[in-house]
FIDONU-19956 format. One record per residue: x, y, z of N, C-alpha, C in turn; residue in one letter. Coordinates in pm, whole numbers, always signed. Layout:
@nu:X | nv:Y | nw:Z | cau:X | cav:Y | caw:Z | cu:X | cv:Y | cw:Z | residuo:a $
...
***
This chain:
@nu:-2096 | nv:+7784 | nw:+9082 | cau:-2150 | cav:+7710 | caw:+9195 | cu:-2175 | cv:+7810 | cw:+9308 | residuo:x $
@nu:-2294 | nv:+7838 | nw:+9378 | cau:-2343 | cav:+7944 | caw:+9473 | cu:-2234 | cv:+7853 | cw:+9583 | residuo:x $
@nu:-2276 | nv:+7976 | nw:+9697 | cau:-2149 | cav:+7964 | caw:+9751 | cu:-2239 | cv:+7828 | cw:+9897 | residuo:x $
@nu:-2351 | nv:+7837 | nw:+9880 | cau:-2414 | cav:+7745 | caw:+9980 | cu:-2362 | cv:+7590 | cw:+9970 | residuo:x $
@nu:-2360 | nv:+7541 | nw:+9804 | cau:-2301 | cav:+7415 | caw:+9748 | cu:-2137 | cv:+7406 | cw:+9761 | residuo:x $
@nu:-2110 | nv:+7495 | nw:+9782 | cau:-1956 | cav:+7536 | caw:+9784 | cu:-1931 | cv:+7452 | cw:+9945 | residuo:x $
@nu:-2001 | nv:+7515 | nw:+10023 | cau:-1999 | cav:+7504 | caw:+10176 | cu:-2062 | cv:+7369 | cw:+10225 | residuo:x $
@nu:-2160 | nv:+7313 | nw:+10146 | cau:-2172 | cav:+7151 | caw:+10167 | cu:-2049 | cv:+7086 | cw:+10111 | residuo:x $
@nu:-1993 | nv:+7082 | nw:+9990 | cau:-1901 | cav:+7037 | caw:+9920 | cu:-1780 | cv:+6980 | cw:+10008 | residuo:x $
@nu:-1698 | nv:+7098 | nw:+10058 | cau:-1633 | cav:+7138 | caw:+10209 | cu:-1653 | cv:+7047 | cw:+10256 | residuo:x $
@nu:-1762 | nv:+7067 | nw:+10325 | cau:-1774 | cav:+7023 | caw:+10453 | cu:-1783 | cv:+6842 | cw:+10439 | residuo:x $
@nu:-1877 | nv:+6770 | nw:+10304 | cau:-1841 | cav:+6688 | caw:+10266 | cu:-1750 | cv:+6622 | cw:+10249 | residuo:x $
@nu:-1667 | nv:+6686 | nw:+10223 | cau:-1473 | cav:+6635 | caw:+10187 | cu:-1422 | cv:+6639 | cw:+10354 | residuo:x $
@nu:-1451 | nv:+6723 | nw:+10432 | cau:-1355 | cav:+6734 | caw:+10553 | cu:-1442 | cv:+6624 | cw:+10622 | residuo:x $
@nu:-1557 | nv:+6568 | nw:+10631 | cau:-1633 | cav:+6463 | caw:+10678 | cu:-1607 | cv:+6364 | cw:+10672 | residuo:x $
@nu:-1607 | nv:+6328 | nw:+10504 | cau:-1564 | cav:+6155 | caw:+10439 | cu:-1465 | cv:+6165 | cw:+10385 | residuo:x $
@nu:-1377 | nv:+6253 | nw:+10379 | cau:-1243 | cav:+6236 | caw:+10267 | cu:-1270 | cv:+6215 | cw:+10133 | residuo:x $
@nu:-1170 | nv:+6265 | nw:+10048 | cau:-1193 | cav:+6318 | caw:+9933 | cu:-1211 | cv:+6157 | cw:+9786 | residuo:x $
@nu:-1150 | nv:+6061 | nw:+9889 | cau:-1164 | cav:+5930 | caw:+9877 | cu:-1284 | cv:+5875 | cw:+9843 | residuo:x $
@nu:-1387 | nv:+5921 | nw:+9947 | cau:-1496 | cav:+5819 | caw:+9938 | cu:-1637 | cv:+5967 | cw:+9883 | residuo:x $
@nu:-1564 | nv:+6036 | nw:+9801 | cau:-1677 | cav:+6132 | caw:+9719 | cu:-1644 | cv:+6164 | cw:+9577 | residuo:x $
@nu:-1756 | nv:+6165 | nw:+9522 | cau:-1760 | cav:+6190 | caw:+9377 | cu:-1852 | cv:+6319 | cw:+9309 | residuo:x $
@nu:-1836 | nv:+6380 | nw:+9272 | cau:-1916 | cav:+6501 | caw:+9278 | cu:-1977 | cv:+6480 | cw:+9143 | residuo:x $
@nu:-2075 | nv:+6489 | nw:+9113 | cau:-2196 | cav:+6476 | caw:+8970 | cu:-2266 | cv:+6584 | cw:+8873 | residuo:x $
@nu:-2174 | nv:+6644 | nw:+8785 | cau:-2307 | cav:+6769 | caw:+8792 | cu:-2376 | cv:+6782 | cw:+8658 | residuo:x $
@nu:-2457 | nv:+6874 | nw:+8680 | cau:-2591 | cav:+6852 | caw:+8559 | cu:-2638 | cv:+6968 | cw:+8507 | residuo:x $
@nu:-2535 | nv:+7058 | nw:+8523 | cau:-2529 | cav:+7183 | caw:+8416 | cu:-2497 | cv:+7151 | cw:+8264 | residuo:x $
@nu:-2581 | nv:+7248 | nw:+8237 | cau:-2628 | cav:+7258 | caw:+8112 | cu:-2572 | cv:+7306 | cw:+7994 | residuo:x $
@nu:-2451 | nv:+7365 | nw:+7985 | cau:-2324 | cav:+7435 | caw:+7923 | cu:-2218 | cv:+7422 | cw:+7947 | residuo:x $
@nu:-2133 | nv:+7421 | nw:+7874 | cau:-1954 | cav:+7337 | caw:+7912 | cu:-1886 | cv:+7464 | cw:+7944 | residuo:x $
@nu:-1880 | nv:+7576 | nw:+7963 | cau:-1839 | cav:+7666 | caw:+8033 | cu:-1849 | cv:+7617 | cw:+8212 | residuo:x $
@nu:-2038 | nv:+7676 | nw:+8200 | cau:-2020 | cav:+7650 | caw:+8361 | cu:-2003 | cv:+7519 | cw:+8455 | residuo:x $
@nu:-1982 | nv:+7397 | nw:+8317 | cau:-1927 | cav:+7280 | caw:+8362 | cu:-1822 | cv:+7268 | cw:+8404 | residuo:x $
@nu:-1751 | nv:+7312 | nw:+8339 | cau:-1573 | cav:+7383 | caw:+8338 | cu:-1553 | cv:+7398 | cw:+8477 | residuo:x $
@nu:-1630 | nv:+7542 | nw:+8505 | cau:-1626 | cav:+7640 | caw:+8635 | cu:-1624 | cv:+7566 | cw:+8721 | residuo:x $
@nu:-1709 | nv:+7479 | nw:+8734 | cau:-1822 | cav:+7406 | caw:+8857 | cu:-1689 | cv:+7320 | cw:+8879 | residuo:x $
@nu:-1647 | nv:+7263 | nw:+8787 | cau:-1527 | cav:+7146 | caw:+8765 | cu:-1429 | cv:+7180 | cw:+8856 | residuo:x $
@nu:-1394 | nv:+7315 | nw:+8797 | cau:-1270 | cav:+7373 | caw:+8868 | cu:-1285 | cv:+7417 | cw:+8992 | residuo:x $
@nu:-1388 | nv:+7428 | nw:+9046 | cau:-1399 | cav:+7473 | caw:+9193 | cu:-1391 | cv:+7350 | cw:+9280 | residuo:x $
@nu:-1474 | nv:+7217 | nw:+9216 | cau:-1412 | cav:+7120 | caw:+9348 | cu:-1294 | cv:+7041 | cw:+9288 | residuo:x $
@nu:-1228 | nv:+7086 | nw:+9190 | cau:-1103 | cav:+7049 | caw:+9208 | cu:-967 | cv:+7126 | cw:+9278 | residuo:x $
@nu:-961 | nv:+7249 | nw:+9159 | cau:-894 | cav:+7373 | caw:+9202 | cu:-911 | cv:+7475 | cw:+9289 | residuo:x $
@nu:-1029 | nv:+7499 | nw:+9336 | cau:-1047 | cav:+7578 | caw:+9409 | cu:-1181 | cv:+7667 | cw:+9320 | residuo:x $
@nu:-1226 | nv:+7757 | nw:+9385 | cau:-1306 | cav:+7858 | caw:+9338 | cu:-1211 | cv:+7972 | cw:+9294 | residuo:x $
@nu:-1250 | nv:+7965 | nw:+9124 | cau:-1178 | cav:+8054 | caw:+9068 | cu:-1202 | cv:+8210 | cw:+9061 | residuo:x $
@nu:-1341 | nv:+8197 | nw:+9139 | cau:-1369 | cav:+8390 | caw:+9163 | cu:-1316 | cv:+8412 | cw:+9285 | residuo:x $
@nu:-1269 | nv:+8323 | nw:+9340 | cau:-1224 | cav:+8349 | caw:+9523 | cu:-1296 | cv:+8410 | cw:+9610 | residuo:x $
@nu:-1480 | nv:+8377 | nw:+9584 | cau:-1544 | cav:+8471 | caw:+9665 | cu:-1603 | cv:+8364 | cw:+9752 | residuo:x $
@nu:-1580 | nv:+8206 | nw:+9740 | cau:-1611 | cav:+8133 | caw:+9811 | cu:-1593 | cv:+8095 | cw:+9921 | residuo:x $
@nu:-1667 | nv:+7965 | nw:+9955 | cau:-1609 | cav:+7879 | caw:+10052 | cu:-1454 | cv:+7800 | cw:+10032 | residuo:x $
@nu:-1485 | nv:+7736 | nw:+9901 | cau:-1342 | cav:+7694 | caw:+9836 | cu:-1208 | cv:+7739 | cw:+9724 | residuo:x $
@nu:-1266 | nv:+7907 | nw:+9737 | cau:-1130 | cav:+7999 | caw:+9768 | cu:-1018 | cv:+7961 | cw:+9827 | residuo:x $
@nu:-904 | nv:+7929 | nw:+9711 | cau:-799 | cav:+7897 | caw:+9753 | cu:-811 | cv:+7731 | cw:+9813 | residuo:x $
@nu:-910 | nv:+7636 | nw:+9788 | cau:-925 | cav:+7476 | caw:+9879 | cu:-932 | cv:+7420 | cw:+9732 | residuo:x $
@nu:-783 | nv:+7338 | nw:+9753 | cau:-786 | cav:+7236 | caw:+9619 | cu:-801 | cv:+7129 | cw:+9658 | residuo:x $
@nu:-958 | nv:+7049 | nw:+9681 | cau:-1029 | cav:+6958 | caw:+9723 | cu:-944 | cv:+6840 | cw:+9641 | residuo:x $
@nu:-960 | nv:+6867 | nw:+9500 | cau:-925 | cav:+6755 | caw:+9378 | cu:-982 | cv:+6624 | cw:+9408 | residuo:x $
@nu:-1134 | nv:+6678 | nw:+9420 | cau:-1266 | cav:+6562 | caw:+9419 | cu:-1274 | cv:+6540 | cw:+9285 | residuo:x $
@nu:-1303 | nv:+6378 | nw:+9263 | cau:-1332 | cav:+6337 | caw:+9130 | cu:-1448 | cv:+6398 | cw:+9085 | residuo:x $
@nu:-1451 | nv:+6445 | nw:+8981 | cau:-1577 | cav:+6538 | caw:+8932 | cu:-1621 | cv:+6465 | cw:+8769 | residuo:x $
@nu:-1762 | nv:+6464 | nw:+8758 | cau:-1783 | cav:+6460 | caw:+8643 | cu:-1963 | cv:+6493 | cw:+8577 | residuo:x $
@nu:-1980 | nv:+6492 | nw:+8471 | cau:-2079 | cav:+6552 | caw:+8424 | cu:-2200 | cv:+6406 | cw:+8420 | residuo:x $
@nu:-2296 | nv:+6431 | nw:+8469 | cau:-2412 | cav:+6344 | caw:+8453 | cu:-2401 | cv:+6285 | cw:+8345 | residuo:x $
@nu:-2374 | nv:+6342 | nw:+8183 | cau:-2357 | cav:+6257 | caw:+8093 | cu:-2253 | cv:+6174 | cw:+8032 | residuo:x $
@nu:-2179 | nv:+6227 | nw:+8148 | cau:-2031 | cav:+6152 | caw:+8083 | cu:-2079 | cv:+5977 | cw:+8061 | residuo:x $
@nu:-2019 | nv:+5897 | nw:+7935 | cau:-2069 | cav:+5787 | caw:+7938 | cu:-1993 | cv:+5682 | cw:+8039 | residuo:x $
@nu:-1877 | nv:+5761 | nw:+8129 | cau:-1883 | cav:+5656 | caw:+8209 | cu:-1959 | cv:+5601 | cw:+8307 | residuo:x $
@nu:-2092 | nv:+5758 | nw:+8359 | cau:-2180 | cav:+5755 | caw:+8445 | cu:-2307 | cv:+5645 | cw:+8350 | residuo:x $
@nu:-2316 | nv:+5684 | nw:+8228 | cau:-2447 | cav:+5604 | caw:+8182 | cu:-2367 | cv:+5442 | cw:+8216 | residuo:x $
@nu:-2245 | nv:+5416 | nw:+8160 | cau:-2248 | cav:+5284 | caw:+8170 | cu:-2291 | cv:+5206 | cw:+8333 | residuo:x $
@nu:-2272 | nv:+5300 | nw:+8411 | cau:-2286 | cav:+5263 | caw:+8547 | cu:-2430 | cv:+5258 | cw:+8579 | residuo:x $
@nu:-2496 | nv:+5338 | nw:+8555 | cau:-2666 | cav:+5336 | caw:+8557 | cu:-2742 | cv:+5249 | cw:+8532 | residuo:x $
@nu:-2849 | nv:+5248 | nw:+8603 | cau:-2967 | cav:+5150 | caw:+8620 | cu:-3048 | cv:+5200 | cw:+8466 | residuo:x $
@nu:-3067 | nv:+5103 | nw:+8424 | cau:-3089 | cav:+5175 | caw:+8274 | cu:-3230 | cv:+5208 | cw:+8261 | residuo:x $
@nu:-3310 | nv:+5185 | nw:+8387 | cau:-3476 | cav:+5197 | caw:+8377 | cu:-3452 | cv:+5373 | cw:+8462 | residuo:x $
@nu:-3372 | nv:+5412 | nw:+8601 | cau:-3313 | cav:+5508 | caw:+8603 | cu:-3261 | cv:+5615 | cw:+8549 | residuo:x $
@nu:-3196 | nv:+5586 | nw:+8416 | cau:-3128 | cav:+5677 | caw:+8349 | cu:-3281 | cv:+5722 | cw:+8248 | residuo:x $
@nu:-3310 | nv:+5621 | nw:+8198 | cau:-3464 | cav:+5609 | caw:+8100 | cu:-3562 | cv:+5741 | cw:+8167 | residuo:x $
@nu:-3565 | nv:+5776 | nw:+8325 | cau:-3659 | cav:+5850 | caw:+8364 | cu:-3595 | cv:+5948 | cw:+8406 | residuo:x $
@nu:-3481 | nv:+5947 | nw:+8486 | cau:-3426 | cav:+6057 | caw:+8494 | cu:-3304 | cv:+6152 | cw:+8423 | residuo:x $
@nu:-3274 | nv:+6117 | nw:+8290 | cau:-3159 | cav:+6181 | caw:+8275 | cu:-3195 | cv:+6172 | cw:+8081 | residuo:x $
@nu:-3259 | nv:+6088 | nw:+8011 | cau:-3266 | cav:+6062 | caw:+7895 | cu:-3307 | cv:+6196 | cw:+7826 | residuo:x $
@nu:-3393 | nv:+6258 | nw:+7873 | cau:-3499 | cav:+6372 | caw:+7791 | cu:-3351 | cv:+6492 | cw:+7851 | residuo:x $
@nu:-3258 | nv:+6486 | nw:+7906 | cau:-3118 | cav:+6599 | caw:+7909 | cu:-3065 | cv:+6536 | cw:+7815 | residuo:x $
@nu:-3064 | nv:+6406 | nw:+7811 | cau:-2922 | cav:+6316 | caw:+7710 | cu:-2966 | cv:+6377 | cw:+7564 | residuo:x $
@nu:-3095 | nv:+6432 | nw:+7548 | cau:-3141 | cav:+6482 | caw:+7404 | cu:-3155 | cv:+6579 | cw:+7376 | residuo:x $
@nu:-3124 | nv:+6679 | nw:+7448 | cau:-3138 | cav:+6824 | caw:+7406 | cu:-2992 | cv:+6884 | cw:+7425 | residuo:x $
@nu:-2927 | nv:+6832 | nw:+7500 | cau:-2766 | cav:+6904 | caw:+7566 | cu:-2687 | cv:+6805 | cw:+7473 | residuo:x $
@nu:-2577 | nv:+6860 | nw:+7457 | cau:-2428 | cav:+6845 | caw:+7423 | cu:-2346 | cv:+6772 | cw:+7477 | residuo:x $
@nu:-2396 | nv:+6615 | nw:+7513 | cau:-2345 | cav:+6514 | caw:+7617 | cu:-2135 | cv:+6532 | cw:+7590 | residuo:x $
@nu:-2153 | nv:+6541 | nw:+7460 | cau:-1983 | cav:+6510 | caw:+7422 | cu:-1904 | cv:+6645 | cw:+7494 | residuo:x $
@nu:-1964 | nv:+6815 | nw:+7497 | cau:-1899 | cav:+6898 | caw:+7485 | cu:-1864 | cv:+6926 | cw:+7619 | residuo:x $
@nu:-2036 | nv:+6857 | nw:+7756 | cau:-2019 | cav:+6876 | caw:+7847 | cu:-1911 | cv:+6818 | cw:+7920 | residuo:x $
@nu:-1900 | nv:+6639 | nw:+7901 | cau:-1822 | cav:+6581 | caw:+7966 | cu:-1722 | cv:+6629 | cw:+7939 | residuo:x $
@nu:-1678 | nv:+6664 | nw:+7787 | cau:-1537 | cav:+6686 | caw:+7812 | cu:-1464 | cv:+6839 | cw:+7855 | residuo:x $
@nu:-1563 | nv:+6923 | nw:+7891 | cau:-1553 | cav:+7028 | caw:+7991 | cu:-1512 | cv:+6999 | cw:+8109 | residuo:x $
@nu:-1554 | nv:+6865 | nw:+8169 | cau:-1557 | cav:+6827 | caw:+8308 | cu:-1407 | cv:+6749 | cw:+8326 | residuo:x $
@nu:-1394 | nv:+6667 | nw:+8209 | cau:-1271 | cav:+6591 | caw:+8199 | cu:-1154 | cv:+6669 | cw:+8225 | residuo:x $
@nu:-1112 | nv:+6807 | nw:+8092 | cau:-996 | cav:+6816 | caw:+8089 | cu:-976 | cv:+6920 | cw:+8233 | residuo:x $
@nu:-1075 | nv:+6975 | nw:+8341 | cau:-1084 | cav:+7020 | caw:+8443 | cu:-1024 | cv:+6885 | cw:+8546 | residuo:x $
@nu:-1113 | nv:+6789 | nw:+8583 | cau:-1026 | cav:+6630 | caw:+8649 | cu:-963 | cv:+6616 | cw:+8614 | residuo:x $
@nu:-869 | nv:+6602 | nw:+8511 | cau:-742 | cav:+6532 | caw:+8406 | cu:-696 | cv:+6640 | cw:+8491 | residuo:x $
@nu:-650 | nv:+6816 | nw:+8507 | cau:-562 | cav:+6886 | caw:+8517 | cu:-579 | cv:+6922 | cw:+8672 | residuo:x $
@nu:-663 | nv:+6870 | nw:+8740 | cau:-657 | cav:+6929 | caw:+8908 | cu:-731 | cv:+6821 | cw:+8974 | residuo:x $
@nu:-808 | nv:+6706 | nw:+8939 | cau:-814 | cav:+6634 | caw:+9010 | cu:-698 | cv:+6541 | cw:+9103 | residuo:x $
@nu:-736 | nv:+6472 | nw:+9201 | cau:-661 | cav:+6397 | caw:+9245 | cu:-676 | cv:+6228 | cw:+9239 | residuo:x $
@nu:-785 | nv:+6261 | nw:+9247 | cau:-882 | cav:+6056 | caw:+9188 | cu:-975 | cv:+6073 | cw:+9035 | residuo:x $
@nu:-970 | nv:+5969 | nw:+9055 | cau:-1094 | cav:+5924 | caw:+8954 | cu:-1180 | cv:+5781 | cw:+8984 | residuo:x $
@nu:-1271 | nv:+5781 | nw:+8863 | cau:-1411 | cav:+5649 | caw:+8966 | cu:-1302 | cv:+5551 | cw:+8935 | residuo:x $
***
């Protein structure tokens, strides 16, 4: 996560509390799902960030996780997210994102 998203993220959480945010993401590999995971939970694990050392433990999860499809407008998901749901690794991403929330989050949806 560049360090600009890092610094909205922040500033997001110190704004609305960590309560009323959910962070969404739509990377493309369960590594840097992982990463991304672990930075607004745990902190930024290169420590070159904004959230160096800030364990936000914002609920985090991957665009395809199916708890997000069940929530979706299904004419929504149809245009924006279907043609990713078919080329990516819906199972490998979410659960990149999961066992990152499961081990440093603080909420969930």
């Amino acid at each position: 996560m560049d360090l600009q998203n890092q610094q909205r993220v922040k500033e997001a959480a110190e704004q609305y509390g960590i309560d009323d945010i959910v962070v969404v993401l739509g990377t493309s590999d369960p590594e840097g799902a992982g990463i991304y995971a672990e930075t607004v939970t745990a902190g930024d694990p290169t420590f070159a960030g904004p959230l160096a050392g800030v364990q936000l433990g914002l609920p985090v999860y991957h665009v395809l996780d199916p708890i997000l499809k069940d929530e979706a407008d299904p004419a929504a998901w149809e245009e924006q997210v279907s043609m990713m749901e078919m080329v990516l690794d819906g199972d490998a991403l979410a659960k990149a994102v999961t066992e990152m929330r499961e081990q440093s989050g603080k909420s969930t949806l």
